[in-house]
C-alpha positions in Angstrom: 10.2 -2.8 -28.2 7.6 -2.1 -25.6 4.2 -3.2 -25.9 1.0 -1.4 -27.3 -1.1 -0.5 -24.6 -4.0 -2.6 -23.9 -7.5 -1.7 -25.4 -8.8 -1.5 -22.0 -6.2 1.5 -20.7 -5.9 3.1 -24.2 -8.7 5.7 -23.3 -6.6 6.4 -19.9 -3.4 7.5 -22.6 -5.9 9.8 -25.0 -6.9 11.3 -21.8 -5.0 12.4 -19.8 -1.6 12.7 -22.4 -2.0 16.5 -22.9 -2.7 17.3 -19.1 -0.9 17.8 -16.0 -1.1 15.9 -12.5 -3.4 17.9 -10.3 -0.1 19.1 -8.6 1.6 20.5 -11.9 3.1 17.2 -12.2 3.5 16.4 -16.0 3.1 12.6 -15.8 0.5 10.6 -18.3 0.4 6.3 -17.7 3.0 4.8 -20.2 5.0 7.5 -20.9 8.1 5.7 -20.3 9.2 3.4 -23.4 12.3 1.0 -22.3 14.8 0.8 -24.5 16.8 -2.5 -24.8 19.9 -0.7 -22.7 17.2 0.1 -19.7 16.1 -3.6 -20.3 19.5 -4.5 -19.6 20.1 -2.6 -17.1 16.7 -3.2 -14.8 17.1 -6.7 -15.2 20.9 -7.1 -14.0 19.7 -4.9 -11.2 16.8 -7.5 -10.6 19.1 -10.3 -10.8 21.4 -8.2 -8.5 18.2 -7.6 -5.4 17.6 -11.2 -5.4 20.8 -13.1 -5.6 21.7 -10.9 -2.2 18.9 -11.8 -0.6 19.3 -15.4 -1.1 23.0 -15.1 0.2 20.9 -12.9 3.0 19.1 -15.8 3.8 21.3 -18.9 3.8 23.2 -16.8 6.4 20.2 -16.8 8.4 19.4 -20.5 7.9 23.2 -21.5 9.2 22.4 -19.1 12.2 19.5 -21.0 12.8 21.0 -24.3 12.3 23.5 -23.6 15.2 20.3 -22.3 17.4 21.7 -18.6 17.2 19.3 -16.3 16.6 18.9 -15.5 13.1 20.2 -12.0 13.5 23.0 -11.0 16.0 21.5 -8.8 19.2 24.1 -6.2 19.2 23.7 -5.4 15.7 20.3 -5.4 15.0 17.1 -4.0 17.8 13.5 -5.3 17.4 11.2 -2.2 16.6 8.2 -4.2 16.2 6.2 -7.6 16.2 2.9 -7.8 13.9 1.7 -11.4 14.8 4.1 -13.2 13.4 6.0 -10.6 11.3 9.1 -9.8 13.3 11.0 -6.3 11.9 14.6 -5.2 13.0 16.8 -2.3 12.6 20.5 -2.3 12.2 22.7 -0.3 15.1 25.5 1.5 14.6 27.0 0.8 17.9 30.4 2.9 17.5 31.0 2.3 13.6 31.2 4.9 11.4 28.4 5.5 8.7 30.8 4.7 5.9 32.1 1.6 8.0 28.1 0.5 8.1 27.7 1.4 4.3 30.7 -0.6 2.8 28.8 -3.4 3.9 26.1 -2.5 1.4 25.7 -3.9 -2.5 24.9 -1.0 -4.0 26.1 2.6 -4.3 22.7 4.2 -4.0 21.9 2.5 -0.9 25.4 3.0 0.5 25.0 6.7 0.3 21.7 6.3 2.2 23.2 4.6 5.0 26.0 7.5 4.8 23.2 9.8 5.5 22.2 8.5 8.4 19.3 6.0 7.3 19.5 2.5 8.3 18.6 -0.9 6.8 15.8 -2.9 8.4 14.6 -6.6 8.1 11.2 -8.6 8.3 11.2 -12.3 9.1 8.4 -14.1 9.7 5.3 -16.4 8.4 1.7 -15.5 7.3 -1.2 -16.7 5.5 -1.3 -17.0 1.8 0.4 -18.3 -0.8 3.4 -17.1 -3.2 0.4 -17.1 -6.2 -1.8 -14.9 -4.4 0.8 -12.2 -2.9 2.5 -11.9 -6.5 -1.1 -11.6 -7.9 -2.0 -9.2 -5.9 1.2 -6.8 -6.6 1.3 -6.9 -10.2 0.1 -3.6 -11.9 0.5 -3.5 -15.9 -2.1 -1.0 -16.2 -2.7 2.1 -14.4 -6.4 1.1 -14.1 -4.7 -1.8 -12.9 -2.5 0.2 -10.0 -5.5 2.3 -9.5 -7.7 -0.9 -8.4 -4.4 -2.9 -6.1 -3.7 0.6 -4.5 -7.2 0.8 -3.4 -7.4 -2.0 -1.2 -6.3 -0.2 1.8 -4.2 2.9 2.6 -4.4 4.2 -0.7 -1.7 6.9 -1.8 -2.7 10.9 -2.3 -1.8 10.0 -6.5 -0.4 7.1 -8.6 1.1 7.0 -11.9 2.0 3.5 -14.0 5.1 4.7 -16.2 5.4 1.9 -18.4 6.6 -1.4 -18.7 10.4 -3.0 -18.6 9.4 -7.0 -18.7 6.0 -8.1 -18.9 4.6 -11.7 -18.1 4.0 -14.7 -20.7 2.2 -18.3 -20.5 5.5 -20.0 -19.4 6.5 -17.7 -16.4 3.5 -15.7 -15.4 3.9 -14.1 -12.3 7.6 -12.2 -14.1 7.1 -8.3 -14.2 9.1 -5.6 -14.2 7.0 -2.2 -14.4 7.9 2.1 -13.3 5.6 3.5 -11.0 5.5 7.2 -9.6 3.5 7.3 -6.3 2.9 10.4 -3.9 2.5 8.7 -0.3 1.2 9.8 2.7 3.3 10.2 5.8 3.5 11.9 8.4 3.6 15.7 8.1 7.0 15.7 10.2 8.4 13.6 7.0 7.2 16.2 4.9 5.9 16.2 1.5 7.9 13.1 -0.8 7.1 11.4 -3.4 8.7 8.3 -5.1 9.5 6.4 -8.6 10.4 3.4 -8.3 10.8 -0.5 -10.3 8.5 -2.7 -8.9 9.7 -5.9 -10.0 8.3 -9.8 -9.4 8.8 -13.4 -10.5 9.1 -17.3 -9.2 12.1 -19.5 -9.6 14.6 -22.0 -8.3 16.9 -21.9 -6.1 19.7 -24.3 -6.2 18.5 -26.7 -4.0 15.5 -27.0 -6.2 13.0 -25.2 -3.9 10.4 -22.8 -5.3 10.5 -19.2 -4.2 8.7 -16.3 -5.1 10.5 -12.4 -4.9 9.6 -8.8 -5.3 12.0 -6.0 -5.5 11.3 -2.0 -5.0 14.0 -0.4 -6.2 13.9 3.8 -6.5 15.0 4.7 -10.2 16.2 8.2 -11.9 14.5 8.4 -15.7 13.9 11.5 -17.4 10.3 10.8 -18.1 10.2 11.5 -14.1 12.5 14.3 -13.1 12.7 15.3 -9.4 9.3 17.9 -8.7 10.9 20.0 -5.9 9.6 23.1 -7.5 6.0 22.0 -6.7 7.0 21.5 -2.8 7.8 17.4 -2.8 11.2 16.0 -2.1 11.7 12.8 -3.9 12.4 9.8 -1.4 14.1 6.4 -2.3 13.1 3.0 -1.2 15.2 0.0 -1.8 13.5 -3.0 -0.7 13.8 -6.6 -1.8 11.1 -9.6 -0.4 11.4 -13.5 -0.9 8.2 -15.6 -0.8 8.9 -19.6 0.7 5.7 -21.9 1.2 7.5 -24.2 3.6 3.3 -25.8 3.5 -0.1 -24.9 1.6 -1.4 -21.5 2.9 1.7 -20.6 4.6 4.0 -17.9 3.6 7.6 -18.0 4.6 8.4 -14.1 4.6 12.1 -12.4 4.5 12.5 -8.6 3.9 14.9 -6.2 3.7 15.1 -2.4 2.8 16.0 1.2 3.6 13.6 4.2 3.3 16.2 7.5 2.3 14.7 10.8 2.4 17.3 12.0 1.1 18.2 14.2 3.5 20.1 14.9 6.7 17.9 16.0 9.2 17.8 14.6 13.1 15.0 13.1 13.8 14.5 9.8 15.5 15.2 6.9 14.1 11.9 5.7 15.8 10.3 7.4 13.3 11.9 6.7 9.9 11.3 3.0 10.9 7.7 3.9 11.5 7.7 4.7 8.0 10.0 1.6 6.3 7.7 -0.6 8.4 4.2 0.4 7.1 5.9 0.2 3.6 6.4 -3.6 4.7 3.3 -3.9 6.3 1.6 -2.7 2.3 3.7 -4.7 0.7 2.5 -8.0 3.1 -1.3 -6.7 2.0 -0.9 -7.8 -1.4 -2.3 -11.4 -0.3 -5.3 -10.0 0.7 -5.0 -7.9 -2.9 -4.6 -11.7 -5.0 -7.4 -12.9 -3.0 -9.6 -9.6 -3.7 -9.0 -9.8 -7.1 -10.1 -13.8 -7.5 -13.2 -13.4 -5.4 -14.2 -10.4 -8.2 -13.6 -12.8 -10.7 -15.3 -15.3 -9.0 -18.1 -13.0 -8.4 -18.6 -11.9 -12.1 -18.9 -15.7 -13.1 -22.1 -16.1 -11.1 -23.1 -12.6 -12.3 -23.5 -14.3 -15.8 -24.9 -17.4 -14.6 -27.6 -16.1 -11.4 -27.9 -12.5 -13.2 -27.7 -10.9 -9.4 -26.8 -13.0 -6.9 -26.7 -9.6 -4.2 -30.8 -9.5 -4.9 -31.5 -13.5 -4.7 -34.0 -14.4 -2.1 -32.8 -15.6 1.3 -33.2 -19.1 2.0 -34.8 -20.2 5.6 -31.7 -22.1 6.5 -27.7 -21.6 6.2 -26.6 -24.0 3.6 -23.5 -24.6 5.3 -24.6 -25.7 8.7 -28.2 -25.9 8.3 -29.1 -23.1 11.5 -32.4 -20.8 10.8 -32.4 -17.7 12.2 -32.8 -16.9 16.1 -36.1 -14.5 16.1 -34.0 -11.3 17.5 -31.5 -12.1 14.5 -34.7 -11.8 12.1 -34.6 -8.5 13.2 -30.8 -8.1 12.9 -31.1 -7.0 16.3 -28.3 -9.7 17.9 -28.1 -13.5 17.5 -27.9 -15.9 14.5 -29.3 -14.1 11.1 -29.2 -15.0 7.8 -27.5 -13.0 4.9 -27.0 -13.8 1.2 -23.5 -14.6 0.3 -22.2 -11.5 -2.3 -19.8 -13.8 -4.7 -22.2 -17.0 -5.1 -26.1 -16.2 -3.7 -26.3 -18.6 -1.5 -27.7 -17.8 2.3 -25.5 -18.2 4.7 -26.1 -17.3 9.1 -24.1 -14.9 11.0 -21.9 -17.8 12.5 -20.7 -18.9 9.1 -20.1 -15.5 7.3 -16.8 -14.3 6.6 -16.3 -10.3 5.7 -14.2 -10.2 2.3 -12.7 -7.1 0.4 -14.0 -7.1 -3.5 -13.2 -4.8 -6.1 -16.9 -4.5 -7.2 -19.5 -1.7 -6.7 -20.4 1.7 -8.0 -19.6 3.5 -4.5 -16.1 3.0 -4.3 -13.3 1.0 -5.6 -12.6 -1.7 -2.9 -15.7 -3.2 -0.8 -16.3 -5.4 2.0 -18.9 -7.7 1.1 -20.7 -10.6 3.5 -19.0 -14.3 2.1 -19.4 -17.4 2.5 -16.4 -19.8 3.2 -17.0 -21.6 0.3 -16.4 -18.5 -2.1 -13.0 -18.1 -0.5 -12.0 -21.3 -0.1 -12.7 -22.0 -4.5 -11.2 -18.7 -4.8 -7.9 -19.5 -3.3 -8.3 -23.6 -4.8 -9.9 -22.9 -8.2 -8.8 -20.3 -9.5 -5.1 -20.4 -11.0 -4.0 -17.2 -12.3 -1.9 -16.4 -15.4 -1.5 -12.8 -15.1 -0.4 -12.2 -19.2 -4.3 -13.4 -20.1 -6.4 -10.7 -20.4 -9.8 -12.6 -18.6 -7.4 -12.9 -15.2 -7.0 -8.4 -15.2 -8.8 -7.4 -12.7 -10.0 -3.1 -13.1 -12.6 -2.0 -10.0 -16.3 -1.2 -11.1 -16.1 2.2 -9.6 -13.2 3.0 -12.1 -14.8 1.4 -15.1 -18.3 3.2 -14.4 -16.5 6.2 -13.9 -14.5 6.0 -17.3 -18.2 5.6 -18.8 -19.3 8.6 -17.3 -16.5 10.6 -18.4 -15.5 10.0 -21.9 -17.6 11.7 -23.5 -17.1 14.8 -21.5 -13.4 14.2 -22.4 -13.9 14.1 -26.0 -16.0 17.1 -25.9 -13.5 19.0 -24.1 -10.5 17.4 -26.6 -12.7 18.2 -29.8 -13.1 22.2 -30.0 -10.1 22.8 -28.6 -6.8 21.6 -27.0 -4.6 24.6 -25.7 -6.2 24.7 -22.2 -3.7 22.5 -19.3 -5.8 21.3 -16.8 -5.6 19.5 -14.1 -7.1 15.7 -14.6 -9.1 15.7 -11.6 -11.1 18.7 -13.5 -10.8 16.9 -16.8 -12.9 13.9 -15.2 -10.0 11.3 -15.6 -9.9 8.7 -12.2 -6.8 9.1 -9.9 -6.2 7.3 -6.5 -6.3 10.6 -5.0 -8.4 10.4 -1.1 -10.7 12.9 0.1 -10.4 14.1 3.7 -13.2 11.8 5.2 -10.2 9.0 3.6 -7.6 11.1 5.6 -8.6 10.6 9.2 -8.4 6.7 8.3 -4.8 7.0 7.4 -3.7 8.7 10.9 -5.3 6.1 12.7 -2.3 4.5 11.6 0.1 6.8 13.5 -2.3 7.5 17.0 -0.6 5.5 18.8 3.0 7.2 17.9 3.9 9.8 20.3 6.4 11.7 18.0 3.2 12.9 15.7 0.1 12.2 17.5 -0.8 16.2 17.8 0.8 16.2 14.0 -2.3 16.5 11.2 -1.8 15.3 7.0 -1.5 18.8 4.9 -3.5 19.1 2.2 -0.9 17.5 -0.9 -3.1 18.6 -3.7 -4.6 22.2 -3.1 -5.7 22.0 -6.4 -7.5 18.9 -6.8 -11.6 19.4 -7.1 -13.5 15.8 -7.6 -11.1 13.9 -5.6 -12.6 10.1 -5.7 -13.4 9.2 -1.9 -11.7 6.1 -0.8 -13.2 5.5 2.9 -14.9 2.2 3.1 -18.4 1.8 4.2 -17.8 -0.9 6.5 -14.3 -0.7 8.7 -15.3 -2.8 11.5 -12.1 -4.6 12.7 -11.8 -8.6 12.0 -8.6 -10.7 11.0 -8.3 -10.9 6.9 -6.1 -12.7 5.5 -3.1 -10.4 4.0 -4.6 -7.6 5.5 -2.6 -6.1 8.3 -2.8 -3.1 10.9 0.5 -0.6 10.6 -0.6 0.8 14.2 2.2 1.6 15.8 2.4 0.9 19.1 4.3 2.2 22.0 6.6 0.7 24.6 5.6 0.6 27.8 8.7 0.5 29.3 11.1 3.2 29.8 14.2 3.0 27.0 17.1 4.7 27.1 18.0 7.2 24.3 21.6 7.8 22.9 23.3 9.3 19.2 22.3 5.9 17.6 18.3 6.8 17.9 19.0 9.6 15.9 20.4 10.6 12.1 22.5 13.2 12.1 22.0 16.7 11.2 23.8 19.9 9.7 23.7 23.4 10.7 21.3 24.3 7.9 18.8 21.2 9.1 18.6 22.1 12.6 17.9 25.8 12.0 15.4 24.8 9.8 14.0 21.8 11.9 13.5 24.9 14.7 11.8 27.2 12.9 9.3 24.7 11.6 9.2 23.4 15.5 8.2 27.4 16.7 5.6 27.2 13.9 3.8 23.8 14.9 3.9 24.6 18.3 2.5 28.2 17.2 -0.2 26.0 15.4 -0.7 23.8 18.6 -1.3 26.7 20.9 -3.8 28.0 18.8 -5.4 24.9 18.8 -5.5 24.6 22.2 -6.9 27.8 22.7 -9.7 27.2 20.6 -10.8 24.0 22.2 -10.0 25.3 25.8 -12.7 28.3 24.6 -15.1 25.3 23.3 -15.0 23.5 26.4 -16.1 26.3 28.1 -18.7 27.1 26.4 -19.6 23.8 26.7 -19.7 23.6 30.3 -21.8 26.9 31.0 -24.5 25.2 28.4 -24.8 22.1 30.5 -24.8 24.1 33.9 -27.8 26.0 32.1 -29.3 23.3 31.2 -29.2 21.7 34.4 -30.3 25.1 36.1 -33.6 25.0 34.5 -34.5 21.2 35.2 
């Protein structure tokens, strides 16, 4: 039997149950109920992910022991390095795609290989531990989702289905939850969406060593049936993660997953792996997620105790190291200046400060506040979390202060009369869906990417009114801990090109692949022409302008 939703989400059920998604989507949070058979059957599956990856992994070790690399060169190419996040994609190297997929657990992801899509890995070591990056991904709510999805890169709408294993006392961190997403991507990818498991947990292995996992796993239920009528393909992603802390603050990190379109259209593989490796690179965000999430805590215990620890006074020193401020950094102009700490009060100087995401503020879900080391460093030490407890969920101020706003339009809307299908952007209720001042954030992502730097984001949902703006108010670049860049960057060497960049294609695919080519470069020339027009107006207004001086 499947758990009674919370008291917290049960508004987010009333509400939006009679509606549709602002794309005609007919999705509501907890609609799925999992029967003992799908209980059964996710958790085999679960069982399944993991034990492979283990086997994945002890393969690597004995590679390693015999000072081979941990993957063989002519089976597998380095795409990218992220500091010390190495990802890989398998080559095909004259084997056939059903040779390649035999050598796959499961039927689903066989057939993806025999479409032409192609596994890749992630090996590496970061900061954080297994606590916070499991603390970070869990989402049993979709207030919950809402608030982790907002962190960074948030997609155009979420959905929490509902709930096939839930944590307790004596294993917290094991969850097993549905999720419908609607990603962006690149417009080349077209428009997809996904529904996936999302499933984590902490064990043994047999030598008695702690680990932590999380498996994605794309799912078929009836709750969520395929939307191609509204324009969205719906894409697969089978990826399964193991967490080692080989020391304290150290993250041992091994990946592996496929991203399947579902279809057979060449393109370059260059690209698809683009894609599978900023789905990695979120996934590696949800440290900085757990560690959000305990400095909000840890914020709202000194809101009870100092009432408003953002309006205490400024001390005349930094209580860490004692330095007053230079007399240009009074001024904020440059040099040493003082600022109050967001989580504790305390004044702290330029030198010491440390720039922290919280999921606090009235503005917009996810915030970078000024912090002091201390803050983070109790955070991460203090605070040990036991996800199944109610005073360890986590729900971002701008959602809860918007659910205050808008029940009791709700209710007057529900009251006189419920024939009307809206959309729940008009019906006031809270989606993760981005404005476009959130959109030019996300292709930063892909400017470096010569394959769809002249591409632009289409608008996914045409229909959507009071979209909730996501752009942050303060993105000025610093290392976070969990939080990760999926720039991707160019090689600047010369590389040669053969049938193995590429998945294959049918008739059907390349004709339409051409005519959608004609039409962007259509769209490009246009463009062009208008700027070209621009400039030129430009340049007889300066050569005015500089006429008359």
């Amino acid at each position: 039997m499947s758990p009674s939703p919370r008291p917290a989400e049960s508004w987010v059920l009333h509400a939006v149950q009679p509606e549709l998604r602002p794309v005609g989507v007919p999705l509501y949070p907890g609609c799925f109920q999992a029967t003992d058979a799908d209980r059964l059957r996710y958790t085999t599956l679960i069982r399944g992910r993991v034990d492979s990856l283990l086997r994945d992994e002890a393969y690597y070790a004995e590679r390693r022991a015999r000072n081979d690399s941990f993957l063989n060169a002519g089976e597998w190419k380095q795409v990218k390095k992220e500091k010390d996040l190495t990802f890989y994609r398998r080559l095909q190297r004259g084997r056939s795609l059903r040779e390649l997929a035999l050598e796959e657990d499961l039927p689903e992801i066989q057939r993806a290989v025999e479409r032409g899509y192609t596994s890749m890995i992630c090996d590496g070591f970061m900061k954080g531990t297994i606590e916070g990056m499991l603390y970070g991904m869990t989402a049993s709510s979709q207030d919950d989702l809402m608030t982790g999805f907002s962190f960074k890169d948030p997609p155009k709408d979420c959905v929490w289905l509902g709930t096939v294993e839930t944590s307790t006392r004596e294993d917290p961190f094991r969850s097993a939850d549905l999720i419908w997403a609607l990603p962006k991507l690149p417009p080349m990818l077209d428009q997809v969406d996904v529904c996936y498991l999302k499933a984590t947990g902490v064990e043994m292995d047999a030598n008695g060593e702690k680990y932590g996992y999380m498996v994605l796993h794309g799912v078929h239920i009836a709750q969520c049936p395929p939307f191609a009528a509204h324009g969205i393909s719906r894409a697969k992603m089978y990826f399964a993660c193991l967490f080692r802390e080989p020391r304290p603050g150290l993250l041992k990190v091994t990946v592996r997953g496929i991203f399947d379109l579902s279809k057979k259209v060449r393109m370059l593989k260059g690209l698809v792996s683009a894609a599978t490796t900023s789905i990695m690179v979120g996934l590696f965000n949800g440290v900085g997620i757990g560690e959000a999430k305990k400095l909000t805590l840890l914020a709202k215990r000194n809101r009870s105790r100092l009432h408003d620890p953002v309006n205490t006074p400024k001390q005349s020193l930094c209580y860490m190291c004692c330095k007053r401020a230079s007399f240009f950094g009074r001024a904020n102009v440059f040099g040493t200046h003082l600022v109050t700490c967001y989580v504790c009060g305390g004044t702290v100087c330029s030198n010491c400060l440390l720039k922290r995401r919280v999921f606090l503020g009235a503005n917009h879900p996810c915030s970078k506040v000024d912090c002091c080391p201390n803050c983070v460093r109790d955070a991460e030490t203090t605070i040990h979390v036991r996800p199944a407890e109610p005073e360890f969920l986590v729900v971002a101020e701008f959602y809860l202060s918007q659910r205050s706003r808008m029940l009791p339009e709700i209710h007057a809307e529900l009251l006189p009369r419920n024939d009307g299908m809206k959309t729940n952007s008009s019906a006031g209720v809270p989606t993760t869906s981005t404005t476009d001042e959130s959109v030019g954030e996300y292709q930063l992502d892909f400017d470096d990417d010569s394959f769809s730097i002249a591409l632009t984001l289409p608008e996914l949902r045409r229909s959507s009114i009071e979209d909730v703006d996501n752009k942050e108010p303060d993105s000025s670049p610093e290392a976070e801990a969990g939080s990760f860049s999926s720039e991707i960057m160019v090689w600047g060497h010369r590389i040669s090109v053969d049938d193995d960049d590429f998945i294959p294609s049918t008739a059907a695919d390349r004709l339409y692949s051409a005519i959608q080519m004609e039409q962007r470069l259509l769209e490009l020339n246009m463009q062009a022409e208008q700027i070209y027009a621009q400039t030129q107006e430009t340049t007889m207004s300066l050569r005015g302008w500089q006429d008359r001086r």
